[in-house]
N, C-alpha and C positions, 0 to 999 in steps of 0.2 A: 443607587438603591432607592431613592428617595422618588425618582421619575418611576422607578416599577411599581410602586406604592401608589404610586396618583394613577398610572392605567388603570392596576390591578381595580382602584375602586371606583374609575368612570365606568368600564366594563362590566363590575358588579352592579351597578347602579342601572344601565343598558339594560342588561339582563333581568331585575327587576322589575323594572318598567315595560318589559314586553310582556310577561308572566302577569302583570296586573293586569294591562289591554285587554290579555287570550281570556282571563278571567271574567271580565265587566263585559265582552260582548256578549252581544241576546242571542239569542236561541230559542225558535219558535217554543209556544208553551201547551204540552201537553195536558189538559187536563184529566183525558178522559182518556183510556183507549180502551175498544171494543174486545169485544171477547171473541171472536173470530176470526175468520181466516184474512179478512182484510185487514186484522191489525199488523200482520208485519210489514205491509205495503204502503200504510199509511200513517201519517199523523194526526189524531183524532184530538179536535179540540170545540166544547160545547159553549155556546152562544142565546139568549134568552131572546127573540124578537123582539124590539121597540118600533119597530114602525114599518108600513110597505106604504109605499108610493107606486102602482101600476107594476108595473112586473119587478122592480127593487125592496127587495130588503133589507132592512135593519137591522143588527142585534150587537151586543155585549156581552162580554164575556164576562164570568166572578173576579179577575184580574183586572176586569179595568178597559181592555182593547175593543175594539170596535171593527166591524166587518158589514161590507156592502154586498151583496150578490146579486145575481138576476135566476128568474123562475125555470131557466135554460139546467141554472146547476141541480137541479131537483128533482132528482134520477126514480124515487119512489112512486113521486106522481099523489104523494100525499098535501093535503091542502096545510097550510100552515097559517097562523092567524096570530093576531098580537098576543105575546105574552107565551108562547110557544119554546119550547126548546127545544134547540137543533143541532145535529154531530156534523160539522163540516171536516171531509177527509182531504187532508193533504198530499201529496208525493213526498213521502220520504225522503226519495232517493235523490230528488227534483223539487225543492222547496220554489223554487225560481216559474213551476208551473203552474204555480197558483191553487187554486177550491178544483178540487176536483169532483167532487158531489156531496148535496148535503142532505140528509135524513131527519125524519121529524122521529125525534127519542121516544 
């Protein structure tokens, strides 16, 4: 009796500890999603520009994170300049694809 008592509660404890992990991992953060037809395809998350270096960008997000792009992602064709906010769209589906394109808001 007393050995089923001690599984019973390493395996409660297992079980536990795996329900916390599943909890504590990240998951991209959406701030913002758009109001159109791209928002079921993507993850929309907005970024304020700090700095360009020649074709790289800079920016931050209200969360804290940091993101580096190049002027290739910036499908608009709009010019973007410091202090600028920008919607960078992700793959949903395919987080592992990276910035898919970013828009000046």
């Amino acid at each position: 009796m007393l050995k089923r008592v001690i599984i019973l509660l390493v395996l409660s404890s297992i079980l536990l500890a795996l329900v916390l992990v599943r909890d504590h991992t990240s998951a991209p953060v959406n701030n913002s999603v758009s109001k159109n037809q791209s928002s079921t395809k993507y993850t929309t998350v907005e970024y304020k520009i700090t700095k360009i270096k020649g074709n790289q960008y800079y920016g931050k997000s209200d969360d804290g994170t940091d993101i580096i792009f190049s002027s290739k992602n910036i499908l608009s064709g709009d010019e973007i300049q410091i202090h600028d906010v920008v919607i960078c769209y992700f793959d949903k589906n395919n987080l592992g694809n990276g910035l898919v394109k970013v828009e000046k808001k």
